[in-house]
C-alpha positions in Angstrom: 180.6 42.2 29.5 177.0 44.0 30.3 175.2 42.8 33.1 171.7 44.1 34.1 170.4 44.5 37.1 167.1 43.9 38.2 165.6 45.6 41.5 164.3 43.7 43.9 160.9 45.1 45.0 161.6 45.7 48.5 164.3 48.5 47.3 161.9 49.8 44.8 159.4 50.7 47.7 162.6 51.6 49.8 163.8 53.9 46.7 159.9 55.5 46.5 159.6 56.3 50.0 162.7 57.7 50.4 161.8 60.1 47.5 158.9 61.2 48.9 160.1 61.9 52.1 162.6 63.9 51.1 160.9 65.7 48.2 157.0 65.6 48.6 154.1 66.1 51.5 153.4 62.6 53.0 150.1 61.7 53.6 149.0 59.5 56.2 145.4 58.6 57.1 145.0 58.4 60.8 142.3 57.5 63.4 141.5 59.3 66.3 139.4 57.5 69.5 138.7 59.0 72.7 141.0 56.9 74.5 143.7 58.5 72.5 142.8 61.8 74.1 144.3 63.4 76.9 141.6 64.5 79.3 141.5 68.1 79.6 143.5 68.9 76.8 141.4 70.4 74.0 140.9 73.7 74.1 137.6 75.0 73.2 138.9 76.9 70.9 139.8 74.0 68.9 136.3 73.3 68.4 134.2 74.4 65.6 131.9 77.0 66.4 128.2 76.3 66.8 128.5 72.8 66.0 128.0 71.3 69.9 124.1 70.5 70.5 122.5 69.4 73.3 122.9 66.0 72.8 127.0 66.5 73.3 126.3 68.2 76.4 124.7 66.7 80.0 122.7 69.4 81.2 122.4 68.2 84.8 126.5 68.4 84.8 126.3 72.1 83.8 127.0 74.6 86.8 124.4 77.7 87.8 125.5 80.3 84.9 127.1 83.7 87.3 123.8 85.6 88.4 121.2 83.4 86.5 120.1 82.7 89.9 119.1 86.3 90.5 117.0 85.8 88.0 115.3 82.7 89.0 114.5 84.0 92.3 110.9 85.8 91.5 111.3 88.0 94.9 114.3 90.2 93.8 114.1 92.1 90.2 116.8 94.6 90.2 117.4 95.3 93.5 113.4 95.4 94.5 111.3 93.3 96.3 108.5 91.9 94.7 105.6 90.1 96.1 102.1 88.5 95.0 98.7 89.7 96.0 96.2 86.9 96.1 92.7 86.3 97.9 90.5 84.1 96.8 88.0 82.6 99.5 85.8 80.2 98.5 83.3 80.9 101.0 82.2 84.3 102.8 85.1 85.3 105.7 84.7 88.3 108.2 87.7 87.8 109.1 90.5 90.0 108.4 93.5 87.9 106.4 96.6 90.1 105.4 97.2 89.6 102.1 100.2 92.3 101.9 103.1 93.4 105.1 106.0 95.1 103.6 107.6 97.9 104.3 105.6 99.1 107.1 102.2 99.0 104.6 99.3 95.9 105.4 96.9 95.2 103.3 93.9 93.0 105.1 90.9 91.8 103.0 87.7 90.3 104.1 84.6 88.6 102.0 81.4 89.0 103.7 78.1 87.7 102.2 80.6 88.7 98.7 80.8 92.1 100.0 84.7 92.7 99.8 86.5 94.7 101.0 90.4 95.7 100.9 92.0 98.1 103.8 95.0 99.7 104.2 97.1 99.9 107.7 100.4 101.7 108.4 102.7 99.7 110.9 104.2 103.6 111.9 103.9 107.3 112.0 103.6 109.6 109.4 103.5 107.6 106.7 102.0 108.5 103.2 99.4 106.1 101.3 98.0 107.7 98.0 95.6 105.4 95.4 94.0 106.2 92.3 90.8 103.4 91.9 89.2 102.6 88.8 85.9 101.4 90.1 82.0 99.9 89.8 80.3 102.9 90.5 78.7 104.6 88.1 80.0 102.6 85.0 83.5 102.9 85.6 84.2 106.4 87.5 88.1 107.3 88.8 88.3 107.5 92.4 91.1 107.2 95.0 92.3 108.8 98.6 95.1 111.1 99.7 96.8 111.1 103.2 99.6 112.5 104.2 100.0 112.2 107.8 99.2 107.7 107.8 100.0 105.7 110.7 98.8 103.5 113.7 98.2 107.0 115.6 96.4 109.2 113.1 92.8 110.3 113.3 92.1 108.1 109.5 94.4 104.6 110.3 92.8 102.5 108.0 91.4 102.7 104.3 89.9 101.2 102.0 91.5 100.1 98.7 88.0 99.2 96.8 85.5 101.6 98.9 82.4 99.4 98.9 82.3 98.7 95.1 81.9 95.3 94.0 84.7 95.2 90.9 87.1 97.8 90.2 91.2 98.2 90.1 93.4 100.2 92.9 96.8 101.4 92.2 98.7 102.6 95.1 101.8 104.1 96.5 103.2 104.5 99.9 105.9 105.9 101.2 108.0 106.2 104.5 109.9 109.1 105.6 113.0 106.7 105.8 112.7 106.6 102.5 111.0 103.5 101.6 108.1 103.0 99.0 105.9 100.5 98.3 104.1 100.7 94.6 101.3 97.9 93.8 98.5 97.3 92.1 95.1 95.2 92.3 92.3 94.1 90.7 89.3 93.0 93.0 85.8 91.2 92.2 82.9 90.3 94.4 81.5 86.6 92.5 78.1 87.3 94.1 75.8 89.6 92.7 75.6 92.9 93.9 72.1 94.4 95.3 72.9 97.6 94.2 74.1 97.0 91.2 72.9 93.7 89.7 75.5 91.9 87.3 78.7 93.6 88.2 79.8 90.4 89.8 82.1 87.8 88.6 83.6 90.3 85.7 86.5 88.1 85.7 84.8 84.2 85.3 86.1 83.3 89.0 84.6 80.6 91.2 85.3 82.2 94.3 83.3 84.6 96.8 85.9 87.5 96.2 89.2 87.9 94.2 91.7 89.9 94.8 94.9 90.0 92.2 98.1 92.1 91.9 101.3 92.9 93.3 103.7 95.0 95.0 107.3 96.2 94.8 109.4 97.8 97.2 112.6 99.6 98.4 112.7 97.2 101.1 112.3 93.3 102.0 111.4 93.8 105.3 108.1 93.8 106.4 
């Protein structure tokens, strides 16, 4: 006598899984949360590459990247120091202010009646200061000054960097038997109008009496 069998359905799913298992690639769809995560235990290689933005990442959590602050810190560049030269009065000054002491070179300006005036001073002995000056007089004439024996002591212990003109640029370098140097530049105006030589004043649109701009580098941070 034939009897037929009917399957329940529970084995027939039984029966397919088992096949599949055994003979095929399961797939499975699975979610992933954070709190599924491990802390610390992705790799970054496991990530994607250039796919994290700034919005994935808290800035104020990030640590000072390995010499970045050499970089912020505007006084060192490469082993040099380097410092601002800035004078602008806003009303006339006899008085001497330093604008510049480093490495053994001071730089003193005054602004009287907007006659200004830029000197040079050695802190010691035998010293050398050279300049080359691009200047007022006569339309725009080189100039500059040359000495090789510059200090405190010597017979000439004090120069002048613009050398009575009312606009011009200086560039200078001194230098120290020690071997220190000290390389700047600076660009000076007188706002007042000059008697000698009407309209050479304010060349740069400033509201002060004088201006002095530039800067210096050196060998050395001391002064």
């Amino acid at each position: 006598m034939l009897t037929r069998f009917r399957p329940s359905p529970a084995l027939v799913v039984a029966s397919l899984a088992l096949v599949i298992a055994t003979g095929g690639t399961a797939y499975a769809a699975v979610t992933i949360s954070g709190s599924s995560i491990t802390n610390h235990s992705i790799a970054g290689r496991k990530m994607i590459n250039n796919t994290l933005t700034g919005t994935q990442i808290k800035e104020s959590g990030l640590a000072t990247v390995p010499k970045a602050n050499l970089a912020a810190n505007a006084s060192k560049v490469g082993g040099f120091t380097v410092r601002k030269i800035f004078y602008a009065p806003t009303t006339n000054s006899t008085t001497p202010k330093t604008i510049l002491h480093l490495g053994g070179l001071v730089l003193t300006a005054t602004c009287g009646n907007g006659d200004l005036d830029v000197t040079a001073t050695s802190t010691v002995d035998h010293a050398h200061l050279g300049s080359e000056m691009y200047n007022a007089a006569g339309g725009g004439n080189p100039d500059g000054l040359h000495h090789s024996d510059f200090g405190p002591h010597s017979a000439t212990h004090l120069d002048s960097l613009t050398d009575g003109n009312p606009w011009g640029e200086t560039s200078f370098t001194y230098t120290r038997a020690n071997g220190t140097i000290v390389n700047g530049q600076v660009s000076f105006d007188s706002s007042d109008l000059n008697v000698l030589q009407p309209g050479d004043g304010d060349i740069f649109n400033h509201t002060a009496k004088c201006l002095v701009s530039g800067f210096a580098t050196s060998t050395t941070a001391s002064p």
